[in-house]
C-alpha positions as CSV (number, residue, x, y, z in Angstrom):
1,X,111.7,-7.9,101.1
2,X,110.6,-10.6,98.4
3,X,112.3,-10.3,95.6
4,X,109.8,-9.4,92.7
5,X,107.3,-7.4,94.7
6,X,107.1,-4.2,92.4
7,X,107.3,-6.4,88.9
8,X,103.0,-6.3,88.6
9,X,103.0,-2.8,89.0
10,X,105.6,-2.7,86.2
11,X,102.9,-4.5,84.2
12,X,100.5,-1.8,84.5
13,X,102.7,0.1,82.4
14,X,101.6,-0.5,79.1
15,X,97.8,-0.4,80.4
16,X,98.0,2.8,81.8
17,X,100.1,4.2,78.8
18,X,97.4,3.3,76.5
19,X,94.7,4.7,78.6
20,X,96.8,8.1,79.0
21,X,97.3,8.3,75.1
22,X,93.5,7.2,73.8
23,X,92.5,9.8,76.6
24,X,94.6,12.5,75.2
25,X,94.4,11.0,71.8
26,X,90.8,13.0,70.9
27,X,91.7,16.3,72.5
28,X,94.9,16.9,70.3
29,X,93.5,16.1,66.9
30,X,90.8,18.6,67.5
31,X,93.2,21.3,68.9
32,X,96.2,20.6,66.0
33,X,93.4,21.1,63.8
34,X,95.3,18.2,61.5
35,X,94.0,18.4,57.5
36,X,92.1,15.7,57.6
37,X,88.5,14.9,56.3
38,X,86.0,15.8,59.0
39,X,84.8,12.2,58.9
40,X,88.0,10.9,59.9
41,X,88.6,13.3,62.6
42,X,85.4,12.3,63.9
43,X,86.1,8.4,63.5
44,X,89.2,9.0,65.2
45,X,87.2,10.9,68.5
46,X,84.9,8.5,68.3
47,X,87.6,5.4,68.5
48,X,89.1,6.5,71.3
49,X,86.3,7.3,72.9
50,X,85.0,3.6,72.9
51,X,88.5,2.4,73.6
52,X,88.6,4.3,76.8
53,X,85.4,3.5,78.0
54,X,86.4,-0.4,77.5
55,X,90.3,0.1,78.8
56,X,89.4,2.3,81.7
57,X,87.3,-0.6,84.3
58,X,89.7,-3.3,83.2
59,X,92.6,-1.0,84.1
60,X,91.1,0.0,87.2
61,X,90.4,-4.2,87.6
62,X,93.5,-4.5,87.2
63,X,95.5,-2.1,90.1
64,X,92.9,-3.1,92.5
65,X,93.4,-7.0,92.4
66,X,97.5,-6.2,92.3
67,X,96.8,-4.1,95.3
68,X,95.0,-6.6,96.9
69,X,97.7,-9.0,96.2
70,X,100.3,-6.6,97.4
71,X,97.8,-5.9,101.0
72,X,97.8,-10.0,101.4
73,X,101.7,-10.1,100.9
74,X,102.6,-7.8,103.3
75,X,99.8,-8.9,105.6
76,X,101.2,-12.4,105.5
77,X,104.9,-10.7,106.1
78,X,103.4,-9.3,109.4
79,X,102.2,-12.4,110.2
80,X,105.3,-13.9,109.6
81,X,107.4,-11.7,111.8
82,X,105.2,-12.1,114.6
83,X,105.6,-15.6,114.6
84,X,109.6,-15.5,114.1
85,X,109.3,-12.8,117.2
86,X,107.9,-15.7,119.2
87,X,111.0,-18.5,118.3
88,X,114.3,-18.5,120.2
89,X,116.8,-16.8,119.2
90,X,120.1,-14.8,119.1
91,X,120.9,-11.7,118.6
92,X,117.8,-11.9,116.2
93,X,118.4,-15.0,114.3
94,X,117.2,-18.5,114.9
95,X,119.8,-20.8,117.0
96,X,121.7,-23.3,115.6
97,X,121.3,-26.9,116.7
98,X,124.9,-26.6,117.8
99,X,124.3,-23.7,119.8
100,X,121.3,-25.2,122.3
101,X,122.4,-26.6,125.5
102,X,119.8,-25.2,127.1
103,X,117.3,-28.6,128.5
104,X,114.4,-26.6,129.6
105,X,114.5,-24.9,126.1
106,X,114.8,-28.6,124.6
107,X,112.2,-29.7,126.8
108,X,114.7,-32.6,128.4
109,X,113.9,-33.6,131.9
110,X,116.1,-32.6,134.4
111,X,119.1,-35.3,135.1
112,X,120.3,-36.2,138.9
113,X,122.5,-33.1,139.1
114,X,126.4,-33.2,138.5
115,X,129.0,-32.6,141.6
116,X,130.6,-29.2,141.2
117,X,134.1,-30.5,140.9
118,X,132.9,-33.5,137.8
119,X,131.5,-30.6,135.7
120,X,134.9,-28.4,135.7
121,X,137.5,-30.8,136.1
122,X,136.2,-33.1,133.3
123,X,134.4,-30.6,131.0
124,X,131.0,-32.0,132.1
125,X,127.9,-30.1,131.5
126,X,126.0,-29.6,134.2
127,X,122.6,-29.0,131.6
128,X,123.3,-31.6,129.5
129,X,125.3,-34.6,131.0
130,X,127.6,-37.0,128.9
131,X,125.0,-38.8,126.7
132,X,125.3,-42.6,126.5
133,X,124.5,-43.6,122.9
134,X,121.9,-46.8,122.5
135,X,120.5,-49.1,119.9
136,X,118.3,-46.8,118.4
137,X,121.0,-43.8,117.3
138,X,122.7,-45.4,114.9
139,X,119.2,-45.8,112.8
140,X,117.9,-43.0,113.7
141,X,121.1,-40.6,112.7
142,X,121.2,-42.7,109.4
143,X,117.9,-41.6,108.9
144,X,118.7,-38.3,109.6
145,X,121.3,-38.6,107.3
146,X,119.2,-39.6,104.2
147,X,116.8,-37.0,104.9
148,X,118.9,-34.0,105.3
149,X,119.1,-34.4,101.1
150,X,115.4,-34.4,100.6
151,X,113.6,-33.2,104.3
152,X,111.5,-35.5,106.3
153,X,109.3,-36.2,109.5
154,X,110.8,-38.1,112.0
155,X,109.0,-39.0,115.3
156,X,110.5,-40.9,118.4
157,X,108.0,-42.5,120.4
158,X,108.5,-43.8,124.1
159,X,107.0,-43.7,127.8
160,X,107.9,-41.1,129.8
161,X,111.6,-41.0,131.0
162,X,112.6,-42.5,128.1
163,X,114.9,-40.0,126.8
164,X,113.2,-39.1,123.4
165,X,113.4,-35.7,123.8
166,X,117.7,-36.3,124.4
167,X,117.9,-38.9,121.8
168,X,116.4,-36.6,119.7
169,X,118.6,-33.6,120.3
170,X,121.5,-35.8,120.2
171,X,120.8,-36.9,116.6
172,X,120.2,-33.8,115.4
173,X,123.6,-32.2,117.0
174,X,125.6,-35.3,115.3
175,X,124.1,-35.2,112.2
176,X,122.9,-31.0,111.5
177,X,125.0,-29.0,113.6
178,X,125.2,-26.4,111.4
179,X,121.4,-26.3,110.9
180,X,118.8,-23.7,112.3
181,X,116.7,-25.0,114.9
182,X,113.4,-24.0,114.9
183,X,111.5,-24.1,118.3
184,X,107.9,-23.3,118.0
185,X,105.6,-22.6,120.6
186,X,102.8,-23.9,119.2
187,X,100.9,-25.3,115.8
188,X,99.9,-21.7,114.6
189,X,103.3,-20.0,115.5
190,X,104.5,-22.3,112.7
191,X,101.7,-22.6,110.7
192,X,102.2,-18.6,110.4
193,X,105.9,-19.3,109.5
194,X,104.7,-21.2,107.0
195,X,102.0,-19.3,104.7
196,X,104.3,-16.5,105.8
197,X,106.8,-18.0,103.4
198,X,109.6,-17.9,106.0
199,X,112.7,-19.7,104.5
200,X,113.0,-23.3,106.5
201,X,115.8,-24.4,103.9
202,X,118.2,-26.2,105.7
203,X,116.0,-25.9,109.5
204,X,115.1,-28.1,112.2
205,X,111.6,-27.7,113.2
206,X,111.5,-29.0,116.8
207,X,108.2,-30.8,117.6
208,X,108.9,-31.9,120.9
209,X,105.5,-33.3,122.8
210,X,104.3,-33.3,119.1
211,X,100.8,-33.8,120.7
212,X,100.1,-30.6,121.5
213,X,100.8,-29.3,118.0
214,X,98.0,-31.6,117.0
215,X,95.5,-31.1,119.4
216,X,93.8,-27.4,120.3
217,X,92.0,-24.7,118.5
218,X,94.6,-24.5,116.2
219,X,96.4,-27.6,115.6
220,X,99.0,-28.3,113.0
221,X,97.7,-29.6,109.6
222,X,98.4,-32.2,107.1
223,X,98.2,-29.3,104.5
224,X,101.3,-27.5,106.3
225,X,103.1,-29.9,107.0
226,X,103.1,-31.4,103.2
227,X,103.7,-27.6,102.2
228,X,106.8,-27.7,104.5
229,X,108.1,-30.9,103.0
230,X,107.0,-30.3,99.3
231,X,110.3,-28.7,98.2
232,X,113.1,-31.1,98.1
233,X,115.6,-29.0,97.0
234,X,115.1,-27.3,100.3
235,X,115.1,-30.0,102.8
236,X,113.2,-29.0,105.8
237,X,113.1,-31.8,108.8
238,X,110.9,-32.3,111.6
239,X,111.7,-34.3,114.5
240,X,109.2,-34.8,117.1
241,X,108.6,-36.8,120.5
242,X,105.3,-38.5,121.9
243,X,104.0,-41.1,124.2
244,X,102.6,-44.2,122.6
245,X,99.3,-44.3,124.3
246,X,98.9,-40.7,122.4
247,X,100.0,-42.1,119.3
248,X,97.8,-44.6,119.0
249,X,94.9,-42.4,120.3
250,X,95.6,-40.2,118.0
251,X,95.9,-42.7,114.9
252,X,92.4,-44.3,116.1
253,X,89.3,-43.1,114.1
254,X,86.8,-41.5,116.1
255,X,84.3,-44.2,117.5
256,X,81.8,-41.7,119.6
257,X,80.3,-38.7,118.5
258,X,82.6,-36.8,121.4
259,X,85.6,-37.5,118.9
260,X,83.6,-35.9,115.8
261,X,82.4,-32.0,115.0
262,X,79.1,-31.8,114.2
263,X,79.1,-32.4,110.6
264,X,80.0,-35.9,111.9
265,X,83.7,-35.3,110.5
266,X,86.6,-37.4,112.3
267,X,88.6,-34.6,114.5
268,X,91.7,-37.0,114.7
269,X,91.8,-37.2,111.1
270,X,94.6,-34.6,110.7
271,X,96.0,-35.9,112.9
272,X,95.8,-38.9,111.7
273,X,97.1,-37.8,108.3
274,X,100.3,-35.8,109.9
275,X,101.4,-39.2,112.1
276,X,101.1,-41.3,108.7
277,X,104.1,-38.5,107.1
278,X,106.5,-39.5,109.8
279,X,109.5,-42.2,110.2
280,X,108.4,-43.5,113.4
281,X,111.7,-44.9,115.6
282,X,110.3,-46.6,119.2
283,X,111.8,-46.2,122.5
284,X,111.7,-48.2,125.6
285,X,108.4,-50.3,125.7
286,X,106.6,-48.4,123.6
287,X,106.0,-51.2,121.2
């Protein structure tokens, strides 16, 4: 539960105090039959009369747009827990990047497989094979480095087979072990983390093939991901893979109508927008 939930209906104290007593208020100086002037008595009925009739709808105003707000908050914390129900986890929490060795979770292509004998006698895993650093780790852990203070976007892009999606993981293992890892499905899985107001502080929001989180009915916006990075106190990083002739489609404006909606709007333009957030580190011949 959020912490501060039940302070607006606090706030309704007062206003439903006042109501309670300017209702009442009438009633018992006409019963205690109080020695005062007739005139007054009746000023006094007459008062709270009006200042019922004018408290009363903007009381009432009042609950309703709280309950509204409380309907949308725990609508949204539906919404949220249905999307967390669709991540990976353990034992119902999210793994840490230390604790995935898993490559079809990762999404790494299978390697040649190991001999039985190389993965027990020298501690070999058979999943993820002894990984051969290159050029681009250095940079791309520093990077890592620097943003695990503020969050950031980070985006490896290479051909197929070029290892982004192990480069990647690697990275993140050397630099955030301790980090949650955050495996979404799809865009709206984590766009419903997000105006859930799940806590990312400190996560890993794994974007492998980050195409299809911006392509689809539902793709992943600017908006969200701006929202995810806005708080730098709680860095949040994303790390995503994708194939250069994709990048570059997806970075070119629209020249046909088949690339626009019919308000003549640029459909790549989110797109567009989330590729422009992101540190871009190249692999292989991908320019």
């Amino acid at each position: 539960m959020r912490s501060g939930k039940l302070r607006p209906w606090f706030a309704l104290g007062g206003p439903l105090l006042a109501v309670a007593v300017l209702t009442a208020a009438p009633a018992g100086v006409k019963a205690g039959e109080l020695p005062w002037p007739k005139w007054l008595v009746a000023g006094v009925v007459a008062a709270g009369g009006v200042l019922v009739a004018v408290w009363t709808p903007l009381v009432k105003a009042r609950t309703d747009a709280l309950a509204a707000r409380t309907t949308r908050a725990t609508e949204r914390d539906a919404q949220a827990e249905q999307a967390f129900n669709r991540l990976p986890t353990r034992k119902g929490k999210v793994l840490l990047v230390q604790d995935v060795t898993d490559s079809a979770l990762l999404g790494v292509h299978e390697a040649i497989p190991l001999p039985a004998s190389s993965t027990s006698e020298h501690g070999l895993s058979a999943e993820l094979p002894t990984y051969v650093l290159r050029d681009i780790d250095a940079d791309l852990r520093t990077a890592l480095e620097a943003r695990s203070k503020t969050g950031g976007f980070v985006l490896l892009v290479g051909p197929a087979a070029a290892g982004k999606t192990r480069c990647a993981y690697e990275a993140i293992r050397a630099v955030l072990p301790n980090w949650r890892l955050f495996m979404p499905p799809d865009a709206a899985t984590l766009t419903e983390l997000v105006t859930g107001g799940a806590d990312l502080k400190h996560s890993v929001v794994w974007l492998n093939e980050t195409q299809n989180f911006l392509t689809g009915s539902a793709p992943l916006t600017a908006a969200t991901v701006r929202r995810i990075l806005a708080d730098s106190a709680r860095p949040v990083i994303l790390i995503g893979t994708i194939w250069p002739s994709i990048y570059d489609q997806l970075r070119t404006p629209a020249t046909s109508t088949r690339g626009e909606n019919e308000d003549g709007q640029d459909l790549n333009n989110d797109a567009q927008e989330v590729l422009e957030l992101a540190r871009r580190f190249s692999l292989g011949n991908s320019g």
